[in-house]
C-alpha positions in Angstrom: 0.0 0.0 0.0 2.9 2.3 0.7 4.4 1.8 -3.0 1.3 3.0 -4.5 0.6 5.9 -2.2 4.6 6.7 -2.8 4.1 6.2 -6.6 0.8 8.1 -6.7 2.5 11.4 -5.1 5.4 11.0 -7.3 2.9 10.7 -10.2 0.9 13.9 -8.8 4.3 16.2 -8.7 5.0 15.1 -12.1 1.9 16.6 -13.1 2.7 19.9 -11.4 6.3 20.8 -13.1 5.9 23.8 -14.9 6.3 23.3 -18.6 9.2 24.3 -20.3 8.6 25.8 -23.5 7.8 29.9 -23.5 7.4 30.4 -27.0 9.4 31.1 -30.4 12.1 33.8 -29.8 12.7 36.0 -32.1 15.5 35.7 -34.2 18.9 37.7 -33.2 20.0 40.5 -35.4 23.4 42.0 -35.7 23.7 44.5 -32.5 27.2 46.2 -32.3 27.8 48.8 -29.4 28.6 50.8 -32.6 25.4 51.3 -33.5 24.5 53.8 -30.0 28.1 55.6 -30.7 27.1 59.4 -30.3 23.7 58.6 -29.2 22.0 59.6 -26.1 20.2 56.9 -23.8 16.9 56.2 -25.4 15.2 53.6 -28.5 16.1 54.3 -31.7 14.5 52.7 -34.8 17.1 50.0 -35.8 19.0 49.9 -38.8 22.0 48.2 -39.6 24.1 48.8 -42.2 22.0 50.9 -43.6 19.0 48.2 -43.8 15.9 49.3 -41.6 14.0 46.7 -39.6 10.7 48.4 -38.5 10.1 44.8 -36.5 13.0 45.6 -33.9 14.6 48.6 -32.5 17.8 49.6 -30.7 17.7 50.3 -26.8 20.9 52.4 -26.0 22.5 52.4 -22.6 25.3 54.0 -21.3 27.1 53.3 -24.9 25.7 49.7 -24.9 23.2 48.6 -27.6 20.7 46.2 -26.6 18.7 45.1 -29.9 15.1 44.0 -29.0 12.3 43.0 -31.1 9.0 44.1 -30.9 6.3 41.4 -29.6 4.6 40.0 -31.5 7.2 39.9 -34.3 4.4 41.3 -36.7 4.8 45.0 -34.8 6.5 47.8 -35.9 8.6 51.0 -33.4 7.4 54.3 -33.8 10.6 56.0 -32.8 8.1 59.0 -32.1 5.5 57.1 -29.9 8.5 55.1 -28.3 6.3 52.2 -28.8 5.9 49.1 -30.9 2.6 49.3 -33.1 0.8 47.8 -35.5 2.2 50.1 -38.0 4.9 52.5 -36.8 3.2 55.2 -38.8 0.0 54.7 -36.4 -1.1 57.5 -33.7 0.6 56.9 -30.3 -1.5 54.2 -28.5 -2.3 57.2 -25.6 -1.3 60.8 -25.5 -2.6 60.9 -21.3 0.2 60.3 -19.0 0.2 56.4 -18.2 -0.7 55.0 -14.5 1.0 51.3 -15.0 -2.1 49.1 -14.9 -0.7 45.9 -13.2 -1.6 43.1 -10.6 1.7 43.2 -8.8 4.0 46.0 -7.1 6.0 48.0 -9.5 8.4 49.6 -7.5 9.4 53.6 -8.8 12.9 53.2 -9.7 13.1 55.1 -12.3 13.3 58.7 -11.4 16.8 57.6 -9.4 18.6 57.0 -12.2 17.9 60.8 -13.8 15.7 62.4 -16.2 17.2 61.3 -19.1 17.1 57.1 -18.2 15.5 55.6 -20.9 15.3 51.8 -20.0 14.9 48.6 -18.4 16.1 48.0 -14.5 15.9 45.0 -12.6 13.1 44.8 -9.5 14.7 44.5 -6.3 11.7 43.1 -4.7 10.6 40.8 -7.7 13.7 39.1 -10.5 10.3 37.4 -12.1 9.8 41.2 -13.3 11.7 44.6 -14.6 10.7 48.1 -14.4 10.6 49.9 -17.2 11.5 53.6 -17.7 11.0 56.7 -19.9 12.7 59.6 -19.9 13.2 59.0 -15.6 9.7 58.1 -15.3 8.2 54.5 -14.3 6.1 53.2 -16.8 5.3 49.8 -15.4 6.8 46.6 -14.6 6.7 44.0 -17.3 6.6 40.2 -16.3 9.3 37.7 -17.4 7.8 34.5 -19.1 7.3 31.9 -16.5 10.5 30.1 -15.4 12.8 33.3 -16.6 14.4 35.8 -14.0 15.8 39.2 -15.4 19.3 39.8 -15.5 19.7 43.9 -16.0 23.5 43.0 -17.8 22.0 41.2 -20.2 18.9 43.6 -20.4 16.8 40.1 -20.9 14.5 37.2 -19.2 17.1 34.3 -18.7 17.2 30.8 -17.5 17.9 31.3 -13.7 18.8 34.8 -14.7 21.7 34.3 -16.4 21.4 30.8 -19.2 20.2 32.4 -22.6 19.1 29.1 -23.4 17.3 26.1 -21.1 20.3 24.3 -19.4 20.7 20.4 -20.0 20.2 18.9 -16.4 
């Protein structure tokens, strides 16, 4: 009776574990710290080599660029709006300051970091999450996918916060 009681609760956690897969990432584009040489912290539109790719754009940071792609894949930036749209040439999604509508503390971090931090920076309370910032204002936390912990180096959602891919166990 034991060995079936034992195999039944090895059976039931089995069923719990939290599924691996998060989705297709997007595919990596060429991202040289050359590209935010001379450029202020902020998102640009990316090009590369003179080739424009509405579908991602260039987060600059202290002279580092950190390429990200716009989700889902099928968005375009609006360097204007700071925002990925559904065409960049669309009005900005709001034009009312923005109140961070989320189900979870946000801490405001950004308004240490000066007027002119345009970013991401990892929540000390929460490394499921970041807070994001405009121009030294907090303009909400975003969530990593489940499993993934933020590492602010990286600028990304990692594997235990620092594996870009699932490690092998």
């Amino acid at each position: 009776m034991k060995i079936i009681i034992a195999f039944a609760l090895l059976a039931a956690a089995y069923s719990l574990e939290v599924t691996k897969v998060t989705g297709p990432t997007p595919p990596a584009v060429p991202c040289p710290n050359s590209l935010c040489k001379g450029r202020a912290d902020g998102n640009y539109e990316y090009h590369y080599y003179s080739r424009y790719n509405p579908n991602y754009f260039l987060q600059c940071s202290n002279g580092l660029a950190y390429c990200q792609a716009c989700w889902p894949l099928s968005l375009e930036f609006s360097e204007g709006c700071n925002q990925c749209l559904y065409d960049r040439k669309d009005e900005c999604v709001t034009t009312q300051p923005w109140e961070p509508a989320t189900t979870f503390e946000c801490p405001d971090k950004c308004p240490h970091r000066g007027p002119h931090f345009s970013g991401n920076i990892a929540d000390p309370n929460n490394a499921h999450q970041y807070v994001a910032c405009f121009h030294g204002a907090t303009v909400g936390c975003i969530a990593c996918p489940r499993g993934l912990l933020y590492n602010e180096k990286w600028n990304a959602c990692l594997y235990k916060g620092i594996h870009k891919t699932e490690p092998i166990h």
